[in-house]
N, C-alpha and C positions, 0 to 999 in steps of 0.2 A: 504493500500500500504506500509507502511513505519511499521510492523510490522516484525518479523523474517521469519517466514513460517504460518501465520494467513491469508495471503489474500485468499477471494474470486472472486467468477466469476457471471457474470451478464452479461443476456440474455434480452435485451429489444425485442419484438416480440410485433407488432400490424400493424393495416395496414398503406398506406402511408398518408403522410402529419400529423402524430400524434403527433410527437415530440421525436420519440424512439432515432435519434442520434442526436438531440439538445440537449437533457436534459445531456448526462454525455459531450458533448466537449463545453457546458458553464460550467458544472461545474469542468472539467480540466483547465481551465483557472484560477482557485484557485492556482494551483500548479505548482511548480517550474518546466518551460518549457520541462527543460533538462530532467525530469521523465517522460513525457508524451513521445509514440509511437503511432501517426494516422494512420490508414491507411485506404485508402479508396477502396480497393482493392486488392488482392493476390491470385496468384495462390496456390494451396497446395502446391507446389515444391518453388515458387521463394520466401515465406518465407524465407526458409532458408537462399536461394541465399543474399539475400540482406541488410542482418540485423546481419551478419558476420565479424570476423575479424580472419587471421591466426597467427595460433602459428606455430612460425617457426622452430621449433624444434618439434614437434609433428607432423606436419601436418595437424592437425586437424584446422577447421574452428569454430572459438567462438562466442555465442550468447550469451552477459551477459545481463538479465533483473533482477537481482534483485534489489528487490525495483521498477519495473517501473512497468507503467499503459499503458497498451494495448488496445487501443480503435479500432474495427472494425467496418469501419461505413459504416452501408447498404450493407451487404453482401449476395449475391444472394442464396448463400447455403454455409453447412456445411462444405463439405470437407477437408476444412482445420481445423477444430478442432476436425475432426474425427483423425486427424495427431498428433492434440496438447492435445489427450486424458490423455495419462500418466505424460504433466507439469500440466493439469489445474485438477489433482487427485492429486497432489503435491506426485506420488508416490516416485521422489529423487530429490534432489536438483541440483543434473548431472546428466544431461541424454544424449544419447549418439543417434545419428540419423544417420543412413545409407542411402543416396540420392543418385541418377544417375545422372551423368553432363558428359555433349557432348565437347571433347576436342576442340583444332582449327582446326583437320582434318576428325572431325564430329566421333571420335569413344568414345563409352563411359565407362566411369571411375567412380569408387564407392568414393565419398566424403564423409567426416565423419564430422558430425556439431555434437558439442557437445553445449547445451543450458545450462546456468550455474543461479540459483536461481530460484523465483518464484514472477510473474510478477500478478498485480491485470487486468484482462481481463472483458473487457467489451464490450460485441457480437450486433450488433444492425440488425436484417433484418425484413423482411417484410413476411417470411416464418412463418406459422402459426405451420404449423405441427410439432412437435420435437419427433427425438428420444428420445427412452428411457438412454443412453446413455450420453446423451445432457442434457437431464431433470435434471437427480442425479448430473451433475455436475457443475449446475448454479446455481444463482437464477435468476427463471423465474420474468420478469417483463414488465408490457403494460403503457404507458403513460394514463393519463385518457382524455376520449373524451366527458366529460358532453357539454353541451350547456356554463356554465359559465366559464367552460376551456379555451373553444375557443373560447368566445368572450374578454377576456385577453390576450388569445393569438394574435389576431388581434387587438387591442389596443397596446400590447408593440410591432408588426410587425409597425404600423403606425407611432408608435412615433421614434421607430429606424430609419425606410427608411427615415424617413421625414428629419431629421437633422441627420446623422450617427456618426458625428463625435461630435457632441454636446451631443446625448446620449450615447457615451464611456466615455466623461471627466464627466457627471452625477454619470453614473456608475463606474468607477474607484473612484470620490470622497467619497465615501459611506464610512462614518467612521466606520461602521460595517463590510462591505467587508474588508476594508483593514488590520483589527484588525482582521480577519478568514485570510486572505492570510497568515500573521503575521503569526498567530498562528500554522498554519500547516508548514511553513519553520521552527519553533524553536522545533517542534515536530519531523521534520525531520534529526534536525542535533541532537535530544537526544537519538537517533540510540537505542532504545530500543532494546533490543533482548527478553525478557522472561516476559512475563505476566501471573498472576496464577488469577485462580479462585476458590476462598476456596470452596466454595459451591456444588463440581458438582452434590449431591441429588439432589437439586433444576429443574436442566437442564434433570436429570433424570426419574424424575417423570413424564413431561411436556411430554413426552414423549410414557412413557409405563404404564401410571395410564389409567384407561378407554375403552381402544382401541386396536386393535388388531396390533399384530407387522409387519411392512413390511420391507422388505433387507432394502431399500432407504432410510428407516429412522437414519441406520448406515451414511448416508452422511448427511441428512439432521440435524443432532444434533452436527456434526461437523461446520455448518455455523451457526447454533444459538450461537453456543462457538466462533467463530470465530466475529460474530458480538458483543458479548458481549465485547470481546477483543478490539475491535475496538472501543466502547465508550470511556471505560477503559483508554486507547492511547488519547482519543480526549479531556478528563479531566486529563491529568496526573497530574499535576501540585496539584490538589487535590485529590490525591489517593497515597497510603500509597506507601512507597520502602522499602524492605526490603531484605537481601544481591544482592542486583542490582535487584531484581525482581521487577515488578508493579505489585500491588494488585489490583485487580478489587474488587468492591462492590455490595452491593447486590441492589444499585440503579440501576448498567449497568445490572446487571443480569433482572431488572423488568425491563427494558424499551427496552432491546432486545428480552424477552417475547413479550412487545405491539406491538412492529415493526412487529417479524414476527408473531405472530396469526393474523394480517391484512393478508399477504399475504399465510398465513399456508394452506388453501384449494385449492389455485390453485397448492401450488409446491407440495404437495402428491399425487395430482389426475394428474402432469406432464404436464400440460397444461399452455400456457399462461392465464393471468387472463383476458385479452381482448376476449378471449376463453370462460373462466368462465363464464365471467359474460353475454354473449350472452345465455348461457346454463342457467346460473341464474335466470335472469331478463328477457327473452322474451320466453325460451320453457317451463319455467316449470311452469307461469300463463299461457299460450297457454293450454296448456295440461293437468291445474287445469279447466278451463274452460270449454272444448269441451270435455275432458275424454277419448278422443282417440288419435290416434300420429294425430303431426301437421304436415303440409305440407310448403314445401318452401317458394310457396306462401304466406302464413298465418304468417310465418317467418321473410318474407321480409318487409310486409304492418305493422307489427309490429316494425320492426326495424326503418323504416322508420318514424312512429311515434313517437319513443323514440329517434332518434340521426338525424332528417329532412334530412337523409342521404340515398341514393340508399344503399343496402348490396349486396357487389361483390357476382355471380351466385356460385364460385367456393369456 
């Protein structure tokens, strides 16, 4: 977030009750209120509407998110960021939007919102399927539904409901939380603008050594650089400056490799990994098996055995 034009986008997609929009608006709660936008809901159009301010001499209507964090939480579909294609491409830093808005005597007028920066967005819904579109320009990501997940997860649901206000002074008192909230306000106001990465052979290679080349890979090598960056920023304090630039090292460079080779096959193949690993881990021992295609049924009674969960028909 708190980079120049570095941030990415992040698509949580799994089904419901998983944790897709608990995991990033606990961890908004890290950061300084005023950068966070929730929304729990929007039309394509009343975006605009609402999240505006005019310039009175232009006329134009102002959306400034730079630097901010865009959480979408549980969104039914896409349409709106079929809208917010060319901010979350980061193809300019102004961009200019032509809407229709209904006067007070119901006839209509072309409004001009003009959106100013690039805002870190994080898409939360329940929709499994993603465009191609959608794919290149997130990272795709599913909360994990093992058995020991969620019996954690119902353990910290029991101990919060039970006392609520007793487990927020617990949790606020966390010498470790507070020393990360810390850290990310002193991060904030060091208003970095320019991170370099000496290395980009490294990110190169990772790339086009082995395998064959796909368009998507032009976006996807730009979030490996962009994640590296984002280490970079979260260690600055031990990473070199030099005429105002922060130098990233070749420790963020390797540990932005581990991060994404975890999730590397689901985002080339554009699929969520709650997707993946359904394809993973129940069709393709089905179909090492039996040697033929598997059937729903066989699908389900499997699923059902690895996560003691019904798998929705659709």
């Amino acid at each position: 977030a708190y980079t120049d034009d570095s941030q990415f986008n992040i698509s949580f997609r799994a089904e419901s009750s998983t944790g897709k929009s608990y995991i990033p608006l606990e961890i908004a709660q890290l950061f300084p209120k005023e950068d966070i936008i929730e929304i729990a809901y929007a039309s394509p159009s009343s975006f605009f509407h609402d999240h505006a301010s005019r310039d009175e001499e232009t006329g134009e209507f102002i959306i400034d998110l730079e630097r901010k964090i865009l959480i979408f939480i549980d969104m039914p579909h896409d349409q709106l960021l079929i809208r917010l294609r060319p901010l979350l491409s980061h193809d300019r830093k102004e961009l200019i939007y032509k809407i229709t808005d209904k006067t007070a005597k119901g006839k209509l007028r072309t409004k001009t919102v003009k959106i100013i920066g690039y805002p870190s967005v994080i898409f939360c819904t329940g929709k499994l399927k993603v465009e191609d579109q959608e794919a290149t320009r997130h990272i795709l990501l599913s909360p994990e539904t093992s058995q020991e997940k969620i019996r954690q997860a119902i353990y910290l649901k029991a101990l919060r409901e039970s006392n609520k206000r007793a487990f927020l002074k617990w949790l606020e008192s966390d010498p470790l939380r507070k020393l990360l909230k810390e850290r990310i306000q002193l991060i904030r106001e060091e208003g970095i603008t320019n991170i370099v990465i000496p290395k980009p052979e490294i990110i190169m290679s990772y790339f086009t050594e082995d395998r064959k080349l796909k368009p998507r890979y032009t976006r996807d090598v730009e979030r490996l650089i962009f994640l590296i960056k984002a280490l970079a920023l979260l260690n600055l304090w031990h990473r070199e400056r030099r005429d105002g630039d922060l130098i990233a090292n070749e420790e963020d460079i390797f540990n932005a490799l581990q991060l994404y080779e975890s999730i590397a096959e689901a985002q080339e193949l554009g699929v969520p990994p709650y997707v993946y690993d359904i394809y993973k881990n129940i069709i393709i021992p089905l179909y090492k098996e039996n040697g033929i295609g598997v059937s729903k049924r066989e699908l389900a009674q499997k699923f059902h055995e690895l996560h003691g969960r019904v798998l929705e028909d659709w």
